[in-house]
Phi, psi and omega in degrees: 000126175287127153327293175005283209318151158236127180253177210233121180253073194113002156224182193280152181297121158343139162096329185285128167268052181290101165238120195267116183318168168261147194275170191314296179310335183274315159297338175282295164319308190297308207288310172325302181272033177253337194270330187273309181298330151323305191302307205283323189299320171296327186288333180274337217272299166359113145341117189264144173247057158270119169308135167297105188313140189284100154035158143255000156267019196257125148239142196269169180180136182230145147326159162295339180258356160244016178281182221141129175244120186255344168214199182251019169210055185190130179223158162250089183266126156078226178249032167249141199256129161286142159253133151313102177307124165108006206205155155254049199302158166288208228223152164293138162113325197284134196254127156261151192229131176248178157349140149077020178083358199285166191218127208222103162289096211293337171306333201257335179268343194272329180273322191276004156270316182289339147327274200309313191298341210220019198261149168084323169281164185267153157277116184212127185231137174258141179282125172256351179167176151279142178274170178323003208221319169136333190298174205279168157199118200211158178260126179236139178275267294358124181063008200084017178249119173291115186276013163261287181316321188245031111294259216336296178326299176280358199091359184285354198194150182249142202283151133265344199228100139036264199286001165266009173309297181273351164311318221248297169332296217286304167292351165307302208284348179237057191351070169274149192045225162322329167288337174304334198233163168261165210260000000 
């Protein structure tokens, strides 16, 4: 054998066209992956049965019986959950301390007035935006009662907003609701 030559090691002779089926396992892989990218491509493209986030111009509104009050500045009409504009009530849990050593769960006392406020009425909120969270944040009436204003108003809540401001002053100095206890 001469050194010179040079042989071709692992290919075909120049000038040959040798073409080989594809094996089963290579077509079968290729088909997987055009079917997973379809699947995962189908998942972005589908309809979702994810609640939508709501409009910030929508107004919402419930009968009484599809109503819920879940904290004392948040209701749930129908399967939407509301925040009240303007206002802060306290947290379920939040301890006021009153007279005489008493201990007042002023969160807990802030939902069952606005419970009362809203009990036997339809609900109607117009939406203005959204909170840190994502919810609806709307001014809602019950009866024809602005239900932010009049948590202030009794003590049930802290103003955010300018014009609930001297609502939330007046109850301070004649220590209505929460304010009746420190806080």
């Amino acid at each position: 054998m001469s050194l010179n030559h040079k042989r071709r090691i692992f290919c075909p002779k120049p000038g040959s066209r040798r073409s080989r089926p594809l094996s089963a396992g290579i077509v079968l892989t290729a088909i997987g992956g055009v079917a997973t990218v379809m699947i995962v491509a189908s998942l972005f493209v589908r309809s979702s049965d994810a609640p939508a986030r709501v409009p910030a111009s929508l107004h919402v509104a419930a009968e009484a019986d599809r109503l819920a009050v879940l904290d004392g500045d948040t209701l749930r009409l129908g399967n939407q959950v509301v925040r009240l504009a303007g206002i802060a009530a306290p947290a379920r849990g939040s301890v006021c301390r009153g007279g005489e050593q008493t201990t007042v769960d002023c969160g807990s006392e802030a939902a069952n007035v606005l419970a009362s406020l809203v009990r036997g009425k339809a609900v109607e909120c117009a939406v203005s935006g959204h909170d840190a969270r994502g919810f609806p944040v709307a001014l809602c009436t019950a009866g024809g009662q602005a239900l932010s204003a009049t948590l202030v108003r009794d003590g049930w809540a802290k103003a955010e907003t300018a014009d609930l401001r001297e609502p939330e002053l007046s109850a301070r100095a004649a220590g209505r609701g929460m304010w009746r206890v420190a806080l």
